[in-house]
C-alpha angles and dihedrals in degrees: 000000000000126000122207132219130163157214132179096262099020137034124214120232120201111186112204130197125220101277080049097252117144116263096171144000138187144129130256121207102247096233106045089029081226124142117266138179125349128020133200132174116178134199117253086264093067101257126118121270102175132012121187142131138246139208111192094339092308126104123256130170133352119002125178137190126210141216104217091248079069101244108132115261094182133019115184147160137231139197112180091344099303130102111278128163134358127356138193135170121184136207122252083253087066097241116112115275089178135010117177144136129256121202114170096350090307138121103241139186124339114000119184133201126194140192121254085258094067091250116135110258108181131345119197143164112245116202133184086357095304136075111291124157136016127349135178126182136202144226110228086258085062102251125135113276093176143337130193148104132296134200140199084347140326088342107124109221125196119351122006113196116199118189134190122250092269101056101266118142100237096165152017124200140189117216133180116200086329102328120113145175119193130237107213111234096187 
């Protein structure tokens, strides 16, 4: 069921399920019958799951997305309806799961992905939408698991470090797009 309000330019939409709480609500410019300007879609109990805004049924701006506890799951950013700017997503627990940069709809430049814990997992530069440049990533106790170099993707390229738990380097090893031999370190 959809309830109706107006303005002179937009009208409001309010989506009801079948016990008439609100699923949805938004608002449609009257004359292209697109969405435009703020968006809400709400859980079955009532509290927001996803909060954005429109111009002419694309994203722009900041759009988040909810746990039904009400702590944010993901928090992005549009121009034009592609990804454009920071992003974050978060793990039920609160703490940050992903943080990263869109330009263009791409990945670019350093993401980062942590434990649950909090704890950084693996940091790496994203490039033309795929891994390109420089990665490490981390045991849960924080040292140091691997570090090297990607490219076109997860292909490790030149030389690939692996470290013990305890931050001792145990291997090195050459790799070509993704293919490696290792060179025993001890």
């Amino acid at each position: 069921m959809a309830l109706v309000s107006c303005s002179k330019d937009t009208k409001e939409i309010v989506h009801r399920d079948i016990s008439n709480k609100i699923t949805e609500k938004y608002f449609i410019d009257v004359k292209t019958g697109k969405k435009q300007g703020p968006y809400k879609k709400y859980f079955p109990s009532g509290k927001i799951m996803e909060e954005a805004n429109f111009e002419q049924d694309v994203y722009v701006g900041n759009r988040k997305f909810y746990y039904e506890n009400g702590d944010v799951a993901q928090d992005q950013n549009y121009l034009s309806g592609q990804f454009h700017g920071p992003f974050h997503s978060y793990y039920v627990n609160g703490k940050v799961n992903v943080v990263g940069n869109y330009v263009n709809n791409e990945m670019d430049g350093i993401w980062k992905r942590y434990y649950e814990t909090g704890q950084l997992r693996e940091e790496v530069r994203f490039a033309n939408n795929e891994e390109n440049g420089p990665f490490k990533e981390y045991y849960k106790n924080g040292q140091l698991s691997a570090e090297g170099e990607y490219v076109n993707g997860p292909f490790e390229h030149g030389e690939l470090k692996e470290y013990d738990d305890k931050g001792n380097l145990i291997r090195i090893k050459i790799c070509e797009n993704g293919i490696c031999h290792t060179k025993w370190k001890r």
